[in-house]
ZAMARGU-4260 file (C-alpha; in steps of 0.2 Angstrom, whole numbers, plus 5000, padded with zeros to 4 digits):
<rodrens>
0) 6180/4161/4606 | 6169/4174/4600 | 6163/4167/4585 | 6159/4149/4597 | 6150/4161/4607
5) 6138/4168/4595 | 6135/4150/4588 | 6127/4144/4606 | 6119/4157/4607 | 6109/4159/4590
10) 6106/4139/4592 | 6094/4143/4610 | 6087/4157/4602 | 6082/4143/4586 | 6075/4131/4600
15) 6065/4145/4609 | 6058/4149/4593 | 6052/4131/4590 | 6046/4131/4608 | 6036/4145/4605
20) 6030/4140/4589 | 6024/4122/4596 | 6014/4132/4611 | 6007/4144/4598 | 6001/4127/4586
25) 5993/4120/4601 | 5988/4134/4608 | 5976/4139/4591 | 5971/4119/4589 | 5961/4122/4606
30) 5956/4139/4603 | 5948/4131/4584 | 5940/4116/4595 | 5933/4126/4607 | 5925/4137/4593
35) 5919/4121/4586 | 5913/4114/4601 | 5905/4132/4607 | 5898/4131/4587 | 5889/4114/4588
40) 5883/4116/4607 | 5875/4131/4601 | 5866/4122/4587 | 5861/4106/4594 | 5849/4113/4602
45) 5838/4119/4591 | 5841/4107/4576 | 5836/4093/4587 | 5819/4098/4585 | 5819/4111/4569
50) 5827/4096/4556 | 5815/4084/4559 | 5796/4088/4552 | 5788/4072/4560 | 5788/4082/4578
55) 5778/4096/4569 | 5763/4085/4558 | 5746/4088/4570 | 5752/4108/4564 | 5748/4103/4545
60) 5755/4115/4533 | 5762/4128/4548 | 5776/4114/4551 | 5784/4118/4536 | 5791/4136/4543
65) 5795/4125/4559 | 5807/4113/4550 | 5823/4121/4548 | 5838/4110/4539 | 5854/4115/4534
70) 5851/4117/4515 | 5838/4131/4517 | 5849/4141/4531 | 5866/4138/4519 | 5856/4145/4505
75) 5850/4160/4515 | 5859/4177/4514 | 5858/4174/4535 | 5869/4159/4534 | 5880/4166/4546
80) 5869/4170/4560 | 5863/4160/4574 | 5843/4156/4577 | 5844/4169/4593 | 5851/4182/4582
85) 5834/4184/4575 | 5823/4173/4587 | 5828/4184/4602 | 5816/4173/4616 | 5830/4161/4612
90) 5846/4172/4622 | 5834/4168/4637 | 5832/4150/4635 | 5842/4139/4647 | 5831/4123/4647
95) 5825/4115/4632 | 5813/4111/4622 | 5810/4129/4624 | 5789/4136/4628 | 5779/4131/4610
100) 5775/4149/4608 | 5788/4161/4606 | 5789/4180/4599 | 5789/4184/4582 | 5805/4184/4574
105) 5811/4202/4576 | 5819/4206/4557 | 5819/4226/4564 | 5834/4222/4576 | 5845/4224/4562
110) 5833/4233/4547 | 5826/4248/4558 | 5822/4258/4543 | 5814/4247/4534 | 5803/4240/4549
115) 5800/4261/4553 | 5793/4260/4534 | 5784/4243/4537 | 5776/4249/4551 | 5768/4265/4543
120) 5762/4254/4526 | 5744/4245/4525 | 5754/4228/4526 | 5761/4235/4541 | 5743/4242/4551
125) 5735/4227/4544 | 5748/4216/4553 | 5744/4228/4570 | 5725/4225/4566 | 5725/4207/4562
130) 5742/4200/4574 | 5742/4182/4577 | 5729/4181/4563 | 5739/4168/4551 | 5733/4178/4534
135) 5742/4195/4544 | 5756/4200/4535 | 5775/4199/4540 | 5791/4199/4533 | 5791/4182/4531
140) 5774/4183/4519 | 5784/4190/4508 | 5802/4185/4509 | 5800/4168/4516 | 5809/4163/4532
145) 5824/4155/4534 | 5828/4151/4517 | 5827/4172/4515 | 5837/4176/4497 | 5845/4191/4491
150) 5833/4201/4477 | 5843/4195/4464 | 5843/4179/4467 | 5832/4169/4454 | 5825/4157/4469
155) 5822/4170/4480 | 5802/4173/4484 | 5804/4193/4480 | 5814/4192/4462 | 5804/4200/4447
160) 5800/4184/4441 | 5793/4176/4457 | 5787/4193/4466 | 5768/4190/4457 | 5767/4174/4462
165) 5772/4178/4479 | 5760/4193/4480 | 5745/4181/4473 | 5748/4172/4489 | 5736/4183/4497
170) 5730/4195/4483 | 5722/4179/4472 | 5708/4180/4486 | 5694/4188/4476 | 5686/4195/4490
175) 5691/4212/4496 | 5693/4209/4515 | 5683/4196/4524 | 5664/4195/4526 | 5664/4207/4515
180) 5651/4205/4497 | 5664/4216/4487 | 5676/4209/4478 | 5690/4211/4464 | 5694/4203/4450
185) 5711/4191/4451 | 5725/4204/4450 | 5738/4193/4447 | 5729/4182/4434 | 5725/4199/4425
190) 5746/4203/4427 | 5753/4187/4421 | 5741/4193/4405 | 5748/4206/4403 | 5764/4213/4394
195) 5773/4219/4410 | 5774/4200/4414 | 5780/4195/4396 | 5794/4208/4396 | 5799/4201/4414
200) 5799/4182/4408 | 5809/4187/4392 | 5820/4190/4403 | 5818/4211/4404 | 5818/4211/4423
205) 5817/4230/4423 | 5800/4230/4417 | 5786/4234/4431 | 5783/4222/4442 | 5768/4221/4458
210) 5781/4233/4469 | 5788/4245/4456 | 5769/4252/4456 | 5762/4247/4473 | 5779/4250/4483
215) 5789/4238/4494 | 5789/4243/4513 | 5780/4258/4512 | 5766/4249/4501 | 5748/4259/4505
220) 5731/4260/4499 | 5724/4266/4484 | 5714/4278/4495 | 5729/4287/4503 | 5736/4303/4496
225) 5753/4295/4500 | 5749/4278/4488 | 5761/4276/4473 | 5743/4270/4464 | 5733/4285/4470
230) 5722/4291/4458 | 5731/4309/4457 | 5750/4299/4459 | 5750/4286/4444 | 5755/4296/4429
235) 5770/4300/4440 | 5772/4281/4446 | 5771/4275/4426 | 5784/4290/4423 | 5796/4280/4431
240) 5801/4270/4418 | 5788/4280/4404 | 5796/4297/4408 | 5796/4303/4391 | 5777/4300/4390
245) 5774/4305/4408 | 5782/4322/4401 | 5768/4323/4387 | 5756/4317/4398 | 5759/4333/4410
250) 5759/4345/4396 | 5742/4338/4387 | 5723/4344/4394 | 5721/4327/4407 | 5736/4330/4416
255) 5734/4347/4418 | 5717/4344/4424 | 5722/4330/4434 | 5735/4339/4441 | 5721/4352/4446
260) 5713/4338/4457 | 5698/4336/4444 | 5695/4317/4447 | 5686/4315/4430 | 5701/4316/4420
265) 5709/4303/4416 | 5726/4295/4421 | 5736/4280/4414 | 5725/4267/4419 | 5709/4273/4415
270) 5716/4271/4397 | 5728/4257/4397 | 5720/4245/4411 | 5728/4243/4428 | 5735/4225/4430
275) 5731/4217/4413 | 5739/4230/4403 | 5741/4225/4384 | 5751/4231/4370 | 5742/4245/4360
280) 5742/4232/4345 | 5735/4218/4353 | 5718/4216/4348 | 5709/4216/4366 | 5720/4231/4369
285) 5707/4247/4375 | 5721/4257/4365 | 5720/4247/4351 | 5717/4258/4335 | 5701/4249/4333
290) 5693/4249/4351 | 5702/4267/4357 | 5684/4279/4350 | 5672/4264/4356 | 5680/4258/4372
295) 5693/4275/4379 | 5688/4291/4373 | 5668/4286/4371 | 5669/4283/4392 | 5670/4303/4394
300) 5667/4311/4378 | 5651/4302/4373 | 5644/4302/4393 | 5632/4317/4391 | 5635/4319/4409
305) 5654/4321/4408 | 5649/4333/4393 | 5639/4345/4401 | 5649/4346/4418 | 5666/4352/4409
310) 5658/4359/4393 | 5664/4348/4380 | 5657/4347/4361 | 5646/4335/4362 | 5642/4321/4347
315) 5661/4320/4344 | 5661/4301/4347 | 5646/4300/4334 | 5652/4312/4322 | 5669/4301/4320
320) 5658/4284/4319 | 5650/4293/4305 | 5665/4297/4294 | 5677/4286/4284 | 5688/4286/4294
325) 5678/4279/4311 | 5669/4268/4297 | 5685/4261/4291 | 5692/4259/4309 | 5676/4249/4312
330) 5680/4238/4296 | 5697/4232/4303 | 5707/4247/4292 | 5724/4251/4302 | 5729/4263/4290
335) 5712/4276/4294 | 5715/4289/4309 | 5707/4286/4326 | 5706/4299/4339 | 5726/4299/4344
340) 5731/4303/4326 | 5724/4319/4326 | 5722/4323/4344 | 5740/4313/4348 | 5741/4301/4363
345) 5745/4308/4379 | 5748/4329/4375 | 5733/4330/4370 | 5728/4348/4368 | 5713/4359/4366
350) 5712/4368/4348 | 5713/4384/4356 | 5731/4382/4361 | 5744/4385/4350 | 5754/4370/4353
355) 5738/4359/4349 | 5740/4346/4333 | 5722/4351/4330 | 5727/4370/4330 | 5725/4382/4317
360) 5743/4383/4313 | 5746/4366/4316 | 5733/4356/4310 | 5735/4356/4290 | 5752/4344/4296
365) 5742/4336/4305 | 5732/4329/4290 | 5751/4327/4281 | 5755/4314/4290 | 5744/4303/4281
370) 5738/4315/4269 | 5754/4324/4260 | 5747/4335/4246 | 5732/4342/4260 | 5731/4360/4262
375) 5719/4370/4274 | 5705/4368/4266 | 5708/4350/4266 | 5708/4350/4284 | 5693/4360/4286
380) 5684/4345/4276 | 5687/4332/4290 | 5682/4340/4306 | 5670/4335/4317 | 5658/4353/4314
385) 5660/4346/4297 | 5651/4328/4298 | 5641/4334/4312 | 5635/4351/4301 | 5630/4366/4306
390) 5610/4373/4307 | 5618/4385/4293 | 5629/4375/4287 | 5631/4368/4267 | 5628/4351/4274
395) 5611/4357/4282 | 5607/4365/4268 | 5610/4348/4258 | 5600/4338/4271 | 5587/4350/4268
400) 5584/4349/4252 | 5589/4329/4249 | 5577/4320/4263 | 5561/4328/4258 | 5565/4324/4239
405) 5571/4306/4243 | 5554/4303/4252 | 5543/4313/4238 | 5552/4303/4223 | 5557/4286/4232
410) 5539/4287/4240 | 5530/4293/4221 | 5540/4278/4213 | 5536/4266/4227 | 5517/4270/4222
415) 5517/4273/4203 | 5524/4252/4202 | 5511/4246/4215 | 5498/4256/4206 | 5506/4245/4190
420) 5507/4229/4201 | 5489/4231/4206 | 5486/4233/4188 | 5493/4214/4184 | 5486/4206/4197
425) 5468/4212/4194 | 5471/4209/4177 | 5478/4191/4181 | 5461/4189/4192 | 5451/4192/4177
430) 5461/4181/4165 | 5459/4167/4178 | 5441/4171/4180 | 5438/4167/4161 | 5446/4150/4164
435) 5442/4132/4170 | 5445/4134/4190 | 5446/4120/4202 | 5444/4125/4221 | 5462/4122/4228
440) 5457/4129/4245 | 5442/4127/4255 | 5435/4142/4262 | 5438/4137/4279 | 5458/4134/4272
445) 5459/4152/4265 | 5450/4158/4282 | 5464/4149/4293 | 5480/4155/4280 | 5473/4173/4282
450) 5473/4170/4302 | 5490/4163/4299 | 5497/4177/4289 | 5491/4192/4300 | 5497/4184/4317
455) 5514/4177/4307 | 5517/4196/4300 | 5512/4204/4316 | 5522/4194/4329 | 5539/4195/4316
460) 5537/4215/4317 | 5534/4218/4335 | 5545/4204/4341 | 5561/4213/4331 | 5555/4229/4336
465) 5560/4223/4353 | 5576/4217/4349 | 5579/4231/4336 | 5572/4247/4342 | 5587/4258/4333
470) 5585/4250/4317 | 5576/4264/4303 | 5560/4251/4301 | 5557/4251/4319 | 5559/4271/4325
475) 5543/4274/4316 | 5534/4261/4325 | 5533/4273/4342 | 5526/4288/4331 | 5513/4279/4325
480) 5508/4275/4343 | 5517/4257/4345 | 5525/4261/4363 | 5535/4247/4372 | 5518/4242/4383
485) 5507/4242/4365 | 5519/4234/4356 | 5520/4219/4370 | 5501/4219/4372 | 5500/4217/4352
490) 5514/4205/4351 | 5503/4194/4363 | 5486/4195/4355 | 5494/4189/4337 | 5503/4175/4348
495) 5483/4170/4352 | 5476/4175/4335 | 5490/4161/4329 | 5487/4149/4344 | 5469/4149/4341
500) 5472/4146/4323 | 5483/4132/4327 | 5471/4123/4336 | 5458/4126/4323 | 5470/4119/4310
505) 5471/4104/4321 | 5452/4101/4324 | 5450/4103/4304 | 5463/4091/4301 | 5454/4078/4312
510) 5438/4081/4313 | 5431/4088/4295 | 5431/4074/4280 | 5442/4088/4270 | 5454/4090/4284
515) 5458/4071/4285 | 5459/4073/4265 | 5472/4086/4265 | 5483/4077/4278 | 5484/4059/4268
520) 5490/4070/4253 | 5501/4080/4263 | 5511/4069/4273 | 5528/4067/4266 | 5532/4050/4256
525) 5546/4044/4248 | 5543/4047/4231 | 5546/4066/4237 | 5563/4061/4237 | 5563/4054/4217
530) 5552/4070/4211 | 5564/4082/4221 | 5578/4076/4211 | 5571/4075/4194 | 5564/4093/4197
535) 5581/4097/4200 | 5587/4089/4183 | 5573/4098/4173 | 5576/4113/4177 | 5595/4110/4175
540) 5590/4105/4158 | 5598/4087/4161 | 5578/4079/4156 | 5564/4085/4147 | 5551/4075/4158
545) 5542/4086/4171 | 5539/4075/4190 | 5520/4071/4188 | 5517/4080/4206 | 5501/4076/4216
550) 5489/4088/4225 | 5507/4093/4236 | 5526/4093/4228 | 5540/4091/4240 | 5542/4110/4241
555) 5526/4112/4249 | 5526/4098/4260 | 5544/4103/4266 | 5537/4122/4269 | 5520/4117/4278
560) 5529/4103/4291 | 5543/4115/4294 | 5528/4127/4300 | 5522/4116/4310 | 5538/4113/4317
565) 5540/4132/4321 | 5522/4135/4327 | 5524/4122/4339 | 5544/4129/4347 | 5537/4146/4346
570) 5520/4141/4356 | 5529/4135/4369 | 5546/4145/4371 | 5533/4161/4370 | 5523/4153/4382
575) 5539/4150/4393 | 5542/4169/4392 | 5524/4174/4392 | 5523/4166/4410 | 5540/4162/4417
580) 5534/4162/4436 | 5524/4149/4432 | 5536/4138/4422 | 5550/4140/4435 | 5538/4134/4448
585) 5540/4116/4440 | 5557/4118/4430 | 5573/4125/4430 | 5579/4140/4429 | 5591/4138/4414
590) 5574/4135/4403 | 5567/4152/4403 | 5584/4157/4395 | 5584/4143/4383 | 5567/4149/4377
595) 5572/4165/4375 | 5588/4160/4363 | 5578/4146/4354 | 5562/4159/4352 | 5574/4172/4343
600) 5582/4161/4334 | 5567/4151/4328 | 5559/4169/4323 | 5574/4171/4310 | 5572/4154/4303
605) 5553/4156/4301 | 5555/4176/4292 | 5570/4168/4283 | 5560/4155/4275 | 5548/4164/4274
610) 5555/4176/4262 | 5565/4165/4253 | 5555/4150/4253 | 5537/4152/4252 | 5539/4170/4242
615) 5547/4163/4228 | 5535/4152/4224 | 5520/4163/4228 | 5526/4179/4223 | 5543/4180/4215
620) 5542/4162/4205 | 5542/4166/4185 | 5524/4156/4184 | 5517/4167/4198 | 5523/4185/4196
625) 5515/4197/4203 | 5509/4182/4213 | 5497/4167/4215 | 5478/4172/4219 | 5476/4158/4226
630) 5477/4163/4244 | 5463/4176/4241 | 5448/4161/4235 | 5457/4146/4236 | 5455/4144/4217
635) 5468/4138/4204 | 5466/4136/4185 | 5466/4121/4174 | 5481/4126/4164 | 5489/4129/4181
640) 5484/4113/4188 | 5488/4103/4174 | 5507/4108/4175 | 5510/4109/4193 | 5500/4094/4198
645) 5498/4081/4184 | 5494/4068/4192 | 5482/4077/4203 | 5472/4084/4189 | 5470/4067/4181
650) 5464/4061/4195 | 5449/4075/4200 | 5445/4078/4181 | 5440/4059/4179 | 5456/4053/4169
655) 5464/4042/4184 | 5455/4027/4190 | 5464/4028/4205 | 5451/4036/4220 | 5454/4055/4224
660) 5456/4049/4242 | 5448/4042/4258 | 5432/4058/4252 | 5425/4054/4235 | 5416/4067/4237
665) 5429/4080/4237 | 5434/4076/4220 | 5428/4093/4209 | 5421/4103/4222 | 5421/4119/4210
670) 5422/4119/4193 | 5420/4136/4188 | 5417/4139/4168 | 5416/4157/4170
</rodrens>
């Protein structure tokens, strides 16, 4: 009986368990459909408007942070909130579509601290100053809107890798606030140079990014004492992943006098750049071994201001330029010391403190490093007192006495040959004066070369003492009286003298019956082209048999059309810069400076061939040395004539049947016997 009774009774207590079990199944179905149904009743709302982008087009780019699908929320690190958890107008809303302008999502409801930072940061009072401006920034500048992605996230806006294209969104503008007529170069094309952003694209995301220097929240200008890029809180800002060198930095002269508030010294990126900032062996690097004298420590150290204010030595910069070892530099040499290998990098210390590497007892190892037999009075060799010298100094002393003798003995030899040279040439005058001469030149042809020669020689000196005013030949020039306004005034009367001469020239070759003479023989003919090449093969020793040259060879043709050429591009290029008001009333303004290029470089051409060209063959020519007199009376020998100009001489001396030219009369104007 017992036994039957606990058997009914454990079977209702089985069936009240499956009673209650069926209750509890349907009671948690309708709890989940109601939580579904609250769910999609809460969304509909919203993404009946937000998913579709056609209701939003008249708003143009603006509808893009209207149109809100379920791809950019899932991927959000807010997946799970709902649109009133940030949009907070929303918890009001009873009727939609809801007003078209609602507040600002608030993001401080839930980040307090980092909107109390926000708030206090030039981002922040900029959004205060600028609100409803659509450049104002917000949270959502910066970290997007709804598609808002954890830091590490490779997609999200704020990354390492994205964060400077995000920042450029706004910092690409050149201009430095608007209507403004300052303005900044591209910091974020100057970055993405740099090797910061190479280390972040290889993948080193811990290398400095825009917010590792600027800050993130609490970003402010560079102006406020409080700014991570302040001038007095860089070196700390760079320490923060350079501590090592932040360390040195602190111990050397600049940061102590930084650290003094002195705002002359200089901090990291008065070194190393600011946004493009290159590795010290890239060749556009400022600490490059070959720029770090000219371009980083020449900005203080050669300013004469900067010298006299703190009381540097002056003529360091120059001193080093003047060694080996700043003329090595200059040459490309990576193995000669620049200014960090004996004065180190960032410790850099005066020689009056112990710890210097430029010490007394420190400054022989120094030298070691790259000298390892030196000793103290190796050292003592390569300091700047040493290159500079003394006023009683051995070098002095040396100066002293070389200079005057270089000038006594250069300047006795340079006179003893040109009493010898003036010796030959009068005794070359004589010898030709005993010989059968033929005029070569007219009078009026010897008149205009000496026109040509004076102007040509004065214009080339004055003109490069302009563009050259360092150079040894032109310091002189101001001593002897040639001041900038004299040298322009004489550099414009030789540019009439060869002007006048020009047209003179011109009216000869027209006008006069030996003009017209000398232009038939002079213009250029095809059988220059033959004689050029067998003058070649002669004096190759390839053939035996001269080119029987007429009154002009193709060497003097070549030289005389080539000076026509120039005489006329310097005319009107000088003109052009001579009067450029005038020219620019009628032209462009592009043409003043293509005078000036083509005038500059048309004056080297000119010199050039000058000097190569026609002072070979007057001067320097084996036949000629110490030159042709011809140029003083336009008169040339017969021996001369006969092997320069064969077939001219035969001609004039009555052996050619073939007329002189269109002047019969200008056949022997001067036949000098002696």
């Amino acid at each position: 009986m017992t036994g039957w009774v606990r058997l009914g009774m454990e079977g209702r207590l089985a069936g009240l368990d499956r009673t209650l079990g069926h209750i509890a199944s349907l009671a948690g179905t309708g709890i989940m459909l109601a939580w579904l149904w609250a769910g999609r009743a809460g969304a509909d709302p919203c993404a009946d408007c937000h998913a579709d982008r056609s209701l939003f087009t008249d708003l143009g780019a603006r509808a893009d942070s209207l149109v809100v699908t379920d791809a950019s929320l899932a991927s959000s690190t807010h997946a799970g909130l709902a649109c009133a958890d940030c949009h907070a107008d929303l918890a009001q809303v009873t009727d939609f579509p809801h007003a078209e302008k609602l507040a600002p999502a608030n993001c401080g409801s839930c980040h307090e601290d980092v909107a109390t930072q926000f708030a206090t940061s030039w981002h922040g009072q900029e959004a205060a100053r600028r609100h409803g401006d659509v450049f104002a920034p917000t949270c959502g500048s910066c970290h997007g809107t709804h598609d808002i992605r954890p830091v590490g996230d490779t997609m999200s806006t704020v990354h390492p890798k994205n964060l400077p294209h995000t920042c450029a969104v706004c910092h690409s503008r050149l201009a430095k606030g608007a209507g403004t007529e300052v303005h900044l170069i591209d910091a974020y094309g100057r970055y993405v140079g740099g090797i910061h952003a190479e280390r972040i694209n290889a993948g080193v995301l811990g290398a400095a990014t825009c917010n590792n220097c600027h800050g993130t929240h609490d970003l402010k200008r560079a102006d406020d004492p409080a700014s991570k890029v302040n001038k007095f809180n860089i070196p700390a800002t760079c320490g923060q992943c350079h501590s090592e060198i932040l360390g040195q930095y602190e111990r050397g002269i600049h940061g102590q006098a930084l650290a003094a508030r002195v705002m002359d010294s200089p901090n990291c990126t008065d070194c190393h750049g600011e946004h493009q900032i290159l590795a010290p062996s890239g060749a556009s690097s400022p600490v490059n071994a070959g720029n770090l004298s000219d371009y980083v420590c020449a900005k203080c150290h050669n300013d004469p201001d900067m010298v006299g204010k703190y009381g540097l030595k002056g003529g360091r910069i120059s001193s080093y330029q003047d060694s080996y070892h700043g003329m090595a530099v200059k040459r490309g040499s990576t193995k000669a010391a620049n200014c960090v290998s004996c004065h180190k990098a960032h410790d850099i210390l005066p020689a009056t403190n112990p710890a210097s590497s430029i010490g007394q007892g420190r400054i022989v190892a120094t030298c070691q490093k790259c000298h390892p037999d030196a000793n103290a009075e190796f050292a003592a060799s390569y300091t700047h007192e040493a290159v500079i010298g003394k006023p009683d100094g051995i070098k002095r002393i040396i100066e002293a006495i070389y200079i005057p003798m270089i000038v006594i003995l250069i300047g006795g030899m340079a006179i003893h040959n040109g009493i010898i040279t003036l010796h030959y040439v009068r005794r070359k005058r004589a010898l030709e004066k005993s010989q059968v001469t033929y005029e070569r030149f007219s009078r009026s042809m010897v008149f205009q070369h000496a026109a040509l020669v004076i102007s040509f020689i004065t214009l080339v000196i004055t003109g490069f003492a302009l563009r050259f005013p360092d150079a040894w030949w032109s310091q002189p020039l101001a001593f002897i009286g040639l001041t900038e306004h004299v040298r322009s005034l004489v550099h414009r009367i030789a540019a009439v003298v060869m002007m006048a001469a020009s047209v003179y020239h011109v009216l000869f070759l027209t006008v006069t019956r030996r003009g017209r003479t000398e232009l038939y023989h002079i213009i250029p003919r095809l059988s220059d082209v033959s004689q050029a090449w067998q003058n070649i093969r002669f004096h190759l020793g390839w053939t035996k048999v001269r080119p029987d040259f007429d009154r002009y060879e193709y060497t003097e043709k070549a030289e005389y059309w080539a000076l026509v050429w120039g005489t006329i591009v310097m005319i009107v290029t000088g003109l052009v810069l001579w009067f450029p008001e005038v020219f620019t009333q009628h032209l462009k303004g592009w043409v003043v400076i293509a005078s000036e290029t083509i005038h500059y470089y048309e004056a080297w051409l000119a010199t050039l061939a000058i000097v190569v060209w026609h002072f070979f063959f007057v001067i320097f020519h084996p036949d000629e040395f110490p030159m042709s007199l011809t140029w003083v009376d336009g008169k040339m020998t017969e021996h001369t004539l006969k092997e320069k100009h064969p077939a001219w001489y035969r001609r004039i001396a009555g052996q050619s049947q073939e007329p002189e030219d269109t002047s019969p009369k200008s056949r022997v104007v001067d036949k000098d016997k002696g």
